[in-house]
C-alpha positions as CSV (number, residue, x, y, z in Angstrom):
1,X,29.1,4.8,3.5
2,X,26.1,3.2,5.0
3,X,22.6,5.2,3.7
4,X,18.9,4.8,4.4
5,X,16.3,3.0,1.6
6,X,12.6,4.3,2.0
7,X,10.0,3.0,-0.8
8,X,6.4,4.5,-0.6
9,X,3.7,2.1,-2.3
10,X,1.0,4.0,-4.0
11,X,-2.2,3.6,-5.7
12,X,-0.8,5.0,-9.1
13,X,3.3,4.9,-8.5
14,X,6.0,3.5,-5.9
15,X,8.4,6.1,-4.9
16,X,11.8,5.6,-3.4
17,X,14.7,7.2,-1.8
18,X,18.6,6.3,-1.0
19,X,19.8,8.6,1.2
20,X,23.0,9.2,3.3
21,X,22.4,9.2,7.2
22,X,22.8,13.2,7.2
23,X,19.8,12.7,4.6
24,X,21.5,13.9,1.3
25,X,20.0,12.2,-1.5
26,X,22.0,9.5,-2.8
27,X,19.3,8.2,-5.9
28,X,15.7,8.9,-6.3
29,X,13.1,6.6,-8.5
30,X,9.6,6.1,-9.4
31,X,7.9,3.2,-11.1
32,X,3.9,3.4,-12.2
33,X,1.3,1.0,-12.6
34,X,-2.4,0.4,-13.1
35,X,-4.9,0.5,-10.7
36,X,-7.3,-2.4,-11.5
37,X,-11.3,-1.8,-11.8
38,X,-12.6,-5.0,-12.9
39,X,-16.2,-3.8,-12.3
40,X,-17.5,-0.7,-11.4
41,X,-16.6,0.3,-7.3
42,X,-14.1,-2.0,-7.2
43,X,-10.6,-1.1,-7.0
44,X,-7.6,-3.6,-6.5
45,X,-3.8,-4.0,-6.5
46,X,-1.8,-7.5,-7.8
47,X,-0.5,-7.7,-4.5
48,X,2.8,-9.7,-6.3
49,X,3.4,-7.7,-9.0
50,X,2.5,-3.8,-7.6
51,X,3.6,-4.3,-4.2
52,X,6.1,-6.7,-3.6
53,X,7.8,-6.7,-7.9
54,X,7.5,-3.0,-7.4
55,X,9.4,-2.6,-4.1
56,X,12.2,-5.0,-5.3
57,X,12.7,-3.3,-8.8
58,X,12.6,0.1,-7.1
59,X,15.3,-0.6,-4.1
60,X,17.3,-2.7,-6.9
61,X,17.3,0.7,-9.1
62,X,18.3,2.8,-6.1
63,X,21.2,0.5,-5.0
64,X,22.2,0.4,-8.8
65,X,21.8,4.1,-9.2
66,X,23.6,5.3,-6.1
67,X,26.2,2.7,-6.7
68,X,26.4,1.4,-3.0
69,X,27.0,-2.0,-1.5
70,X,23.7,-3.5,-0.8
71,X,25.2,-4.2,3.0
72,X,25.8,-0.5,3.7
73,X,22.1,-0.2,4.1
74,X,21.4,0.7,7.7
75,X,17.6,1.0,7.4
76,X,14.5,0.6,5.2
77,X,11.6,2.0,5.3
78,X,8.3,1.1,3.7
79,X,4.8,3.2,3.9
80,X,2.1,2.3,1.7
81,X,-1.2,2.6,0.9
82,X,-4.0,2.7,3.6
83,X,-5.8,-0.8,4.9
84,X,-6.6,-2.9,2.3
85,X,-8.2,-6.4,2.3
86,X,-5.7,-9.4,1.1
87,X,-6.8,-12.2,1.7
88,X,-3.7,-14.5,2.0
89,X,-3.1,-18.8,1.9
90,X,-1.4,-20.6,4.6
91,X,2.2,-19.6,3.2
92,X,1.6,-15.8,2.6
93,X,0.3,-16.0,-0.8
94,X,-2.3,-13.7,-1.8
95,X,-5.5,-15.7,-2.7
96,X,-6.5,-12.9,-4.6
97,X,-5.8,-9.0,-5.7
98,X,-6.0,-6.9,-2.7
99,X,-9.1,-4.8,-2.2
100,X,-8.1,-1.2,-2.0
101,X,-9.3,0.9,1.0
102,X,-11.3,4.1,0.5
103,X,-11.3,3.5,-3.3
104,X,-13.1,0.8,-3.5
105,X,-17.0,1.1,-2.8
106,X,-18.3,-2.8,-3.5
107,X,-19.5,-2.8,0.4
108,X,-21.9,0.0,0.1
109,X,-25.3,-2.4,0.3
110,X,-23.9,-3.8,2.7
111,X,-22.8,-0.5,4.9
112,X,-25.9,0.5,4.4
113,X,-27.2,-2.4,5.8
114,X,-25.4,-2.4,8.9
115,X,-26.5,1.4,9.4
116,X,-30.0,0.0,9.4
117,X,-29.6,-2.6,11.7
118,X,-27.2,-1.5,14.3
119,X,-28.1,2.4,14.1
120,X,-25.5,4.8,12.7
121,X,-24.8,6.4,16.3
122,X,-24.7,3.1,18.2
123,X,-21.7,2.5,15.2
124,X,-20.3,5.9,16.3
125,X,-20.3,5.4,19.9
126,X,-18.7,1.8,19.7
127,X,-16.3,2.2,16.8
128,X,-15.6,6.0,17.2
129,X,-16.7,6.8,13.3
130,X,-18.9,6.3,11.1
131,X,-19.5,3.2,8.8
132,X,-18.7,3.6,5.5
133,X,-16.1,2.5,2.2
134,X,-14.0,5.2,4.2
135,X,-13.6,3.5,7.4
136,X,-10.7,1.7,8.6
């Protein structure tokens, strides 16, 4: 039987599904974490360990769960939190947690800043929104 794997990454919990292609529900799973705040406006992700562990441990479960051959996957999907900033080294490897968009406020001097110097309209006009810890 060949089914569909779809994971949705969080900021509190991954969620997955293993469907059939008709899109009956084969297995169904869940796995939370923490959301870091090492200091106060900051928010961040182990990129390793929340992301990447927590994809693998949730599409092993479903697989497990549904009891299906790994190969009668036809598709994955995979949505996830919005932007974030992960800075990575010259293999892929984070060089540090990831820095959570829209949570994370650690910028705001330095939004502020830019307001000042560029004008809040003329950031408008050119990017189509306003600056802030929002902004993607």
């Amino acid at each position: 039987m060949r089914c569909l794997l779809g994971i949705d990454i969080g900021t509190y919990e991954a969620k997955g599904v293993l469907t059939d292609l008709q899109g009956r529900i084969l297995a169904q799973a869940k796995r939370g974490y923490e959301l870091a705040l090492p200091k106060p406006g900051w928010a961040e992700h182990d990129a390793d360990e929340v992301w990447w562990a927590g994809f693998v441990q949730l599409a092993r479960q479903l697989i497990r769960d549904a009891g299906v051959d790994p190969t009668a996957i036809a598709g994955v999907a995979c949505s996830a939190i919005s932007p974030c900033v992960l800075p990575l080294d010259e293999s892929g490897r984070p060089l540090r947690p990831a820095i959570l968009y829209g949570i994370d406020t650690r910028a705001i001097e330095e939004i502020a800043e830019l307001n000042t110097q560029l004008g809040a309209q003329s950031i408008i006009d050119t990017g189509g929104t306003e600056l802030s810890a929002q902004s993607a």
